[in-house]
N, CA, C and O atoms as CSV, one atom per row, in Angstrom:
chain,resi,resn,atom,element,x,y,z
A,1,UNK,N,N,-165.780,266.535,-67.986
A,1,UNK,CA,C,-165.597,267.971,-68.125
A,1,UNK,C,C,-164.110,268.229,-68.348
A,1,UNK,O,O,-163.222,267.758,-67.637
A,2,UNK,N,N,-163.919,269.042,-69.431
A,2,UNK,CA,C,-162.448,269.638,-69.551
A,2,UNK,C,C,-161.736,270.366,-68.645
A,2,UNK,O,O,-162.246,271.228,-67.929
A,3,UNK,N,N,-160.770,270.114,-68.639
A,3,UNK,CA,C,-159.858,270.750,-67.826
A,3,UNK,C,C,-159.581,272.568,-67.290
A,3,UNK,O,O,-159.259,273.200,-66.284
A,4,UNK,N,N,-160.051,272.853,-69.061
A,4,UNK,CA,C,-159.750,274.463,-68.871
A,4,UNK,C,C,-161.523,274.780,-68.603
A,4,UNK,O,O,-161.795,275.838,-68.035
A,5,UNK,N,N,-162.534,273.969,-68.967
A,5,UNK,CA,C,-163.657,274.481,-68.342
A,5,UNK,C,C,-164.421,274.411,-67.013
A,5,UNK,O,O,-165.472,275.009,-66.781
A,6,UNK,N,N,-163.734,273.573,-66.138
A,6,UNK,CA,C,-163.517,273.776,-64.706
A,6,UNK,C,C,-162.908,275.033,-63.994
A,6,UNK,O,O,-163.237,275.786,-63.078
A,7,UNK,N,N,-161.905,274.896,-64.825
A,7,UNK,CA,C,-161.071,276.184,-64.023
A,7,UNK,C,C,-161.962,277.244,-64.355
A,7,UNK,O,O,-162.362,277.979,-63.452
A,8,UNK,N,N,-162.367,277.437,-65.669
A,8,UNK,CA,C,-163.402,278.909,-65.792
A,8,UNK,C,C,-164.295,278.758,-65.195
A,8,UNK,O,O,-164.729,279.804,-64.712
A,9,UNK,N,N,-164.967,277.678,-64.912
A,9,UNK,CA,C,-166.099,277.649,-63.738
A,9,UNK,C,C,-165.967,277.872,-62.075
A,9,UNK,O,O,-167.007,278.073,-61.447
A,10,UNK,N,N,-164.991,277.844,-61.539
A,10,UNK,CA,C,-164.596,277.899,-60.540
A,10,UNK,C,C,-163.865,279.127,-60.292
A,10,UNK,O,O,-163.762,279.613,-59.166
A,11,UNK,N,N,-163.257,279.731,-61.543
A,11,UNK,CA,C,-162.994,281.339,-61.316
A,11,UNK,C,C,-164.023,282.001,-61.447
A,11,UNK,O,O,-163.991,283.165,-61.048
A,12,UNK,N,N,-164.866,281.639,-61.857
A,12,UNK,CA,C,-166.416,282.034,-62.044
A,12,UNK,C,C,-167.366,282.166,-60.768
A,12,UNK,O,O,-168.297,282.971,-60.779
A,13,UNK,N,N,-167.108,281.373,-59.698
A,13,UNK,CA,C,-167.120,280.939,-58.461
A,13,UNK,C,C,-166.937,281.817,-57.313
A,13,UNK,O,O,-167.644,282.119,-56.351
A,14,UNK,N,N,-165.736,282.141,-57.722
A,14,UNK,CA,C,-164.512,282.778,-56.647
A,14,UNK,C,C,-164.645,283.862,-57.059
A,14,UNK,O,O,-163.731,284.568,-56.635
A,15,UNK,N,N,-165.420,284.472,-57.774
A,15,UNK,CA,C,-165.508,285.983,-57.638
A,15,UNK,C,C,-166.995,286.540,-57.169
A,15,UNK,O,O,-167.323,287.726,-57.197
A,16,UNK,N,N,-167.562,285.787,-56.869
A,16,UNK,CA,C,-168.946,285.889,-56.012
A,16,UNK,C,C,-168.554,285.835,-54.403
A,16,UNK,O,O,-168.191,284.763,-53.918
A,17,UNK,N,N,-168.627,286.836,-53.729
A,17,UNK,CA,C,-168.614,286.796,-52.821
A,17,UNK,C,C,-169.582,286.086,-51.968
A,17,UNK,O,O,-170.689,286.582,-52.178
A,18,UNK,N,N,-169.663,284.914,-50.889
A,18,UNK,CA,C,-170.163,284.088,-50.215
A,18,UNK,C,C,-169.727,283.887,-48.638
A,18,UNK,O,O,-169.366,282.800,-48.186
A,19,UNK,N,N,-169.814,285.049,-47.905
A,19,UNK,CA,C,-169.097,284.341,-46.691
A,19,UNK,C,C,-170.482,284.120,-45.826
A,19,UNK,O,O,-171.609,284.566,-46.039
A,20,UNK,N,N,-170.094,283.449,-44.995
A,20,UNK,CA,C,-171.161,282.937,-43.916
A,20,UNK,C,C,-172.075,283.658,-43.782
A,20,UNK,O,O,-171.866,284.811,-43.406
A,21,UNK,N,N,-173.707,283.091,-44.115
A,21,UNK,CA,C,-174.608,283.853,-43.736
A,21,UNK,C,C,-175.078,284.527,-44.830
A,21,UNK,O,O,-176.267,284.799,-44.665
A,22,UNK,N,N,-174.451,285.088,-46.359
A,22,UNK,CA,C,-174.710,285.474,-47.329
A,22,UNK,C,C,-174.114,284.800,-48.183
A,22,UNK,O,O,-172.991,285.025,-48.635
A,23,UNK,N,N,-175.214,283.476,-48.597
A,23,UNK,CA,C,-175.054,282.829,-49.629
A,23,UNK,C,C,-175.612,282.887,-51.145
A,23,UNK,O,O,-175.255,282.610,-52.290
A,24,UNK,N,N,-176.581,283.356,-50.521
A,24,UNK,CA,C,-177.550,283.582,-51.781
A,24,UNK,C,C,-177.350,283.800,-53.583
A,24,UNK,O,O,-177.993,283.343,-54.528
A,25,UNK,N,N,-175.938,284.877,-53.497
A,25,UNK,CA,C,-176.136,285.457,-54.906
A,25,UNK,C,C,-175.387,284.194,-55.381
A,25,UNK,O,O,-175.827,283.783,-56.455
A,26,UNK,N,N,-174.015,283.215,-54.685
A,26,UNK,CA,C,-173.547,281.632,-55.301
A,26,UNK,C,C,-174.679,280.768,-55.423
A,26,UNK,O,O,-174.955,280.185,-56.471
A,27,UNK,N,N,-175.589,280.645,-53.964
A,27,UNK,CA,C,-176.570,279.811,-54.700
A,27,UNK,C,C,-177.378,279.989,-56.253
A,27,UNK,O,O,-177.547,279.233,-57.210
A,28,UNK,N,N,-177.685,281.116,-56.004
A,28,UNK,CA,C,-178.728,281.640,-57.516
A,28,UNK,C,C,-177.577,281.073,-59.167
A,28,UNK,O,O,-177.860,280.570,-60.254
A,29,UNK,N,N,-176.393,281.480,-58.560
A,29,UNK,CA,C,-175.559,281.777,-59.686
A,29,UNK,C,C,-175.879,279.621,-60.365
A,29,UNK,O,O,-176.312,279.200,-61.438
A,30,UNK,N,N,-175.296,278.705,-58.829
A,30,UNK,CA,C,-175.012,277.690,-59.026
A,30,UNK,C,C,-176.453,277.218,-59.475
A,30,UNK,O,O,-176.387,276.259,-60.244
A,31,UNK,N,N,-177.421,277.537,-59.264
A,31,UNK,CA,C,-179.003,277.247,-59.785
A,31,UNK,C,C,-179.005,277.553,-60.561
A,31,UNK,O,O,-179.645,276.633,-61.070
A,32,UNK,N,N,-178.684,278.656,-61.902
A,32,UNK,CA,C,-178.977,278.764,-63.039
A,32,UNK,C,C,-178.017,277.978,-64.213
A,32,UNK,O,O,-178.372,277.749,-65.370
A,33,UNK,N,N,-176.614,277.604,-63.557
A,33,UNK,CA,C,-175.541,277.134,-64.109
A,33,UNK,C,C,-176.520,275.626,-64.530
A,33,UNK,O,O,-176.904,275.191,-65.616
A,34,UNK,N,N,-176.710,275.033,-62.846
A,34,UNK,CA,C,-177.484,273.651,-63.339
A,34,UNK,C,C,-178.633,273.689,-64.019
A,34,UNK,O,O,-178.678,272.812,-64.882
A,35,UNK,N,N,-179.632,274.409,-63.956
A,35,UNK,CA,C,-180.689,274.539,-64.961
A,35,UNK,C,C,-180.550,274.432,-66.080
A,35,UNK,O,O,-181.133,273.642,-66.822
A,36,UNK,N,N,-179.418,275.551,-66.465
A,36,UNK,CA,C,-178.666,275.062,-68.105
A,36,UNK,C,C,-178.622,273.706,-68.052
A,36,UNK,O,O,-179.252,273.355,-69.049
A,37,UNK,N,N,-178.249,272.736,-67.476
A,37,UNK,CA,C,-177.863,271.365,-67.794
A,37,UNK,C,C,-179.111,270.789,-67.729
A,37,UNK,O,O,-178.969,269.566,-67.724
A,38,UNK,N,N,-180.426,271.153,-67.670
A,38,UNK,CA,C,-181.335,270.806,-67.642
A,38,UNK,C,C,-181.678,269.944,-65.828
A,38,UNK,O,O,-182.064,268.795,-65.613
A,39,UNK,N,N,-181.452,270.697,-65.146
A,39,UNK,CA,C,-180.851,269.763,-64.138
A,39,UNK,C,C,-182.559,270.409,-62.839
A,39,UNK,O,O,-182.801,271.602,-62.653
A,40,UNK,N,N,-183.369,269.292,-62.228
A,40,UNK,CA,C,-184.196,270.061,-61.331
A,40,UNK,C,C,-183.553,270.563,-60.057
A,40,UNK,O,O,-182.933,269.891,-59.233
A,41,UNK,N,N,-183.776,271.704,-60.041
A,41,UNK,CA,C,-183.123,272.556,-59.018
A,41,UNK,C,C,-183.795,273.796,-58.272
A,41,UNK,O,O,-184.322,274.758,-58.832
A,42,UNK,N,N,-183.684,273.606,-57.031
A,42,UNK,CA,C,-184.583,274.686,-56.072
A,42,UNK,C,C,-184.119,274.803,-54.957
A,42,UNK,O,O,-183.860,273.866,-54.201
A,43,UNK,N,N,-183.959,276.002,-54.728
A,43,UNK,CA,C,-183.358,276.968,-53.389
A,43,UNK,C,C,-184.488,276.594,-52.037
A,43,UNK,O,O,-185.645,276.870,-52.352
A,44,UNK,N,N,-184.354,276.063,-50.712
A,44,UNK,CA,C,-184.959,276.199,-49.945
A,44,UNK,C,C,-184.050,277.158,-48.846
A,44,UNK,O,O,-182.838,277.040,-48.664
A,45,UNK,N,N,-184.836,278.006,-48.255
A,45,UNK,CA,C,-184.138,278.593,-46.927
A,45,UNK,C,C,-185.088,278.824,-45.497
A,45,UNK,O,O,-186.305,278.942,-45.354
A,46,UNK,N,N,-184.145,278.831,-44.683
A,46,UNK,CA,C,-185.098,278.872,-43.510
A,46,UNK,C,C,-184.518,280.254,-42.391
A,46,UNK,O,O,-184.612,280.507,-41.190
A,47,UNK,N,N,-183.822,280.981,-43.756
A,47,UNK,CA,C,-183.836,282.351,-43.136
A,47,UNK,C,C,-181.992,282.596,-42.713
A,47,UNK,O,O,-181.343,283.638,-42.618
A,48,UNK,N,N,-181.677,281.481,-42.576
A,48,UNK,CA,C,-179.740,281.445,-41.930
A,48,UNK,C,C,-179.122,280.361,-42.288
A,48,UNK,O,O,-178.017,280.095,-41.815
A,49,UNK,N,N,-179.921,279.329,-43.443
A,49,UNK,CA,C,-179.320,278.537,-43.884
A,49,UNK,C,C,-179.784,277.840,-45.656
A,49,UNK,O,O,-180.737,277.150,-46.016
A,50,UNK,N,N,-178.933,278.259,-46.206
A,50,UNK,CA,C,-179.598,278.241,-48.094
A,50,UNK,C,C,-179.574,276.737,-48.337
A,50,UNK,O,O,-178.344,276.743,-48.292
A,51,UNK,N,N,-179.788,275.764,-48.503
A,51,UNK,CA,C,-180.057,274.664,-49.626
A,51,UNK,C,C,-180.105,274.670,-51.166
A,51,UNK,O,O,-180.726,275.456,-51.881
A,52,UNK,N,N,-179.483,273.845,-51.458
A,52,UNK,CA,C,-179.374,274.120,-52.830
A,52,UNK,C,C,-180.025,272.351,-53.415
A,52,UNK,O,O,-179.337,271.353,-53.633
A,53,UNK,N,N,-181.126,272.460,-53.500
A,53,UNK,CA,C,-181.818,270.948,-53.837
A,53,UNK,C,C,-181.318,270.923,-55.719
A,53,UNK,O,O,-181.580,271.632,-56.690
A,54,UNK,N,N,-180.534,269.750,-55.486
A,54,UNK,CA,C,-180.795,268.983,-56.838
A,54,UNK,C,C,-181.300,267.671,-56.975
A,54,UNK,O,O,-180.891,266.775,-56.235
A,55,UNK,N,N,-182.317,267.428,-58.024
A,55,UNK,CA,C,-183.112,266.534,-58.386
A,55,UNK,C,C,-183.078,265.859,-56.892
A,55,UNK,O,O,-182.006,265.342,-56.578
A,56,UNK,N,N,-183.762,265.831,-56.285
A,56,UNK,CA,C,-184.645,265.518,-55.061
A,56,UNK,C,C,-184.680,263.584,-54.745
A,56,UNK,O,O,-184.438,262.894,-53.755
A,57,UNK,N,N,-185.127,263.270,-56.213
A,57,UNK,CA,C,-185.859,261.966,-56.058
A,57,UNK,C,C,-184.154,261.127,-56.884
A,57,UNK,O,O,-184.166,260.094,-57.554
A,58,UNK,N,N,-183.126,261.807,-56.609
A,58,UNK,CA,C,-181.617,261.082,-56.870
A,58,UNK,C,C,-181.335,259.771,-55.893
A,58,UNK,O,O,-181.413,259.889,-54.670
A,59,UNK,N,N,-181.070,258.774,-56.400
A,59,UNK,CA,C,-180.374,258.283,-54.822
A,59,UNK,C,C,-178.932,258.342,-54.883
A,59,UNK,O,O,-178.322,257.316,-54.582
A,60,UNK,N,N,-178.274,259.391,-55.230
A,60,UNK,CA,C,-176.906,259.734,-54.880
A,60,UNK,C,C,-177.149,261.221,-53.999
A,60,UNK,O,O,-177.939,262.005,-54.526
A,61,UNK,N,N,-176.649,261.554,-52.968
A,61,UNK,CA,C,-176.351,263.115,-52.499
A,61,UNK,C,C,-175.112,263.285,-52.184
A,61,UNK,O,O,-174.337,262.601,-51.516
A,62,UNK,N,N,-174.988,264.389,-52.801
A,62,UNK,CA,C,-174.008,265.496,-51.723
A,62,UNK,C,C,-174.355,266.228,-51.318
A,62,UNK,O,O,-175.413,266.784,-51.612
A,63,UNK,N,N,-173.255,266.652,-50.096
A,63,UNK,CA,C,-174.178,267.713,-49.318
A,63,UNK,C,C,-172.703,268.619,-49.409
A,63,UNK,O,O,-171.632,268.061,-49.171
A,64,UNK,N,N,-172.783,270.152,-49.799
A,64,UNK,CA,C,-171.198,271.303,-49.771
A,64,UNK,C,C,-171.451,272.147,-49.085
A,64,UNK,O,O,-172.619,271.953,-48.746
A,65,UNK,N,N,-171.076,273.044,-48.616
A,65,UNK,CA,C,-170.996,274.186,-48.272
A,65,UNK,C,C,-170.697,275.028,-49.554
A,65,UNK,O,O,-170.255,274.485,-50.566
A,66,UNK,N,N,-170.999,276.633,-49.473
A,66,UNK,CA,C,-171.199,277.414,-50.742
A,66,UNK,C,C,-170.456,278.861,-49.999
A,66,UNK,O,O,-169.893,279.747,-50.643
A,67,UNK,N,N,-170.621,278.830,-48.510
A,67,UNK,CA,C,-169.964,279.678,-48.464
A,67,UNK,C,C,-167.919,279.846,-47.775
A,67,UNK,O,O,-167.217,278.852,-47.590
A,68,UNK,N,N,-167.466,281.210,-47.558
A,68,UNK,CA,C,-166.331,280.918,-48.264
A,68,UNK,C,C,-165.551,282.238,-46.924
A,68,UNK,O,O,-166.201,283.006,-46.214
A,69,UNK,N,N,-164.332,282.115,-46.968
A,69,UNK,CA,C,-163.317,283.093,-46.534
A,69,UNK,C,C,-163.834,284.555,-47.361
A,69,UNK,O,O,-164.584,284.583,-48.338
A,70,UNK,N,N,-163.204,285.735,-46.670
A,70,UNK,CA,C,-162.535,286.783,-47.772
A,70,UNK,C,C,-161.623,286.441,-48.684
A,70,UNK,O,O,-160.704,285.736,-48.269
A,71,UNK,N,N,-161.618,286.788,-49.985
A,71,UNK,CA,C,-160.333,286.724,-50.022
A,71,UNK,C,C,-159.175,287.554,-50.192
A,71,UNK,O,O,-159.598,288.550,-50.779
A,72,UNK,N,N,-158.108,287.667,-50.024
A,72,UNK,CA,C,-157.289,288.625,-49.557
A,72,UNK,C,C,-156.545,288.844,-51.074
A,72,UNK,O,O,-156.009,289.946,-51.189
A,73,UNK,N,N,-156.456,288.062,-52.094
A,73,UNK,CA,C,-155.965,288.544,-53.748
A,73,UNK,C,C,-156.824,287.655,-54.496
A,73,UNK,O,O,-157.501,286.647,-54.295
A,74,UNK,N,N,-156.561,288.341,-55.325
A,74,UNK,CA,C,-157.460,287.748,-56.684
A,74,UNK,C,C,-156.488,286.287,-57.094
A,74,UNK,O,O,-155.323,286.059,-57.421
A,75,UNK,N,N,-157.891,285.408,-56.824
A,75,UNK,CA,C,-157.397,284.017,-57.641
A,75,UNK,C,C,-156.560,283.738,-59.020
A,75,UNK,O,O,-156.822,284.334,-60.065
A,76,UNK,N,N,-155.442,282.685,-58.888
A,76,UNK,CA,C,-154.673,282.861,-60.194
A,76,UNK,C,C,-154.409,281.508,-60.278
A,76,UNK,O,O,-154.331,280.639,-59.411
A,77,UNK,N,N,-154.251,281.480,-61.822
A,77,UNK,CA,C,-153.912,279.613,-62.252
A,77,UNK,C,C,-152.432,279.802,-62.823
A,77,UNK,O,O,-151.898,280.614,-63.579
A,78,UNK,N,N,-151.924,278.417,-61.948
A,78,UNK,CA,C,-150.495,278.054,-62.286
A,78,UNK,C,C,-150.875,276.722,-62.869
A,78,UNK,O,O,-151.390,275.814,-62.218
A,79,UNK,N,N,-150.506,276.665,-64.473
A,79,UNK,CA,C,-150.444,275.181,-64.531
A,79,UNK,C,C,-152.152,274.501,-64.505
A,79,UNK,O,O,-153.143,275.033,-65.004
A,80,UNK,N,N,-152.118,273.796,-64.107
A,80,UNK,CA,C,-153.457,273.100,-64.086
A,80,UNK,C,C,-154.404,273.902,-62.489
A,80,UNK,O,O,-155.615,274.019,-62.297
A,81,UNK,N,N,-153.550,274.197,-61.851
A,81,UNK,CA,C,-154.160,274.443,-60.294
A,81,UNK,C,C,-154.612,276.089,-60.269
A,81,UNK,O,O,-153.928,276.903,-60.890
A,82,UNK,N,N,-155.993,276.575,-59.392
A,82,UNK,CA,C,-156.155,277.052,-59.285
A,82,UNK,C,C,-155.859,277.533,-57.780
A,82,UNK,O,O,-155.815,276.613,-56.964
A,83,UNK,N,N,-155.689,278.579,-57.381
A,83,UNK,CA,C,-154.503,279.188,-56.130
A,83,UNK,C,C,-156.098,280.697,-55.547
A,83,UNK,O,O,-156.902,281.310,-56.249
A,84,UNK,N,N,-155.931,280.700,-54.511
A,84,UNK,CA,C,-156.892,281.673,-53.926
A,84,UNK,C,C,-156.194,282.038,-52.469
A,84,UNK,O,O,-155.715,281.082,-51.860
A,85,UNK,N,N,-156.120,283.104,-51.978
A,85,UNK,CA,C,-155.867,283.140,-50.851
A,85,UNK,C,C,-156.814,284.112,-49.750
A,85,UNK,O,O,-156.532,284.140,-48.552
């Protein structure tokens, strides 16, 4: 993946609000992103905690967190790095 299309994906990211407990509208967002890639993907929840299943039958996982701080200014790129506070 390119350089400048990370960063648009991740400012893409950071403007979805996600803090603890309301994950939902990043999960949906990050579920349709991978679908584009043709990727199997499905939301499980058990009411206070979202899952974000990709391809199931992988034998690689990760496991992230999705949700996030407030943030107090709008994210900005210096250079290659993206900056959030």
């Amino acid at each position: 993946m390119k350089t400048e299309r990370a960063k648009e994906i991740l400012l893409n990211l950071l403007k979805i609000p996600s803090p603890s407990g309301s994950e939902d509208r990043i999960a949906l967002h990050i579920m349709e992103f991978l679908h584009k890639l043709d990727y199997d993907v499905y939301i499980e929840s058990d009411g206070e905690i979202i899952d974000l299943v990709v391809n199931p039958d992988a034998e690689l996982f990760y496991e992230v967190h999705m949700d996030t701080i407030p943030m107090r200014a709008e994210p900005f790129v210096r250079g290659n790095i993206v900056y959030g506070t």
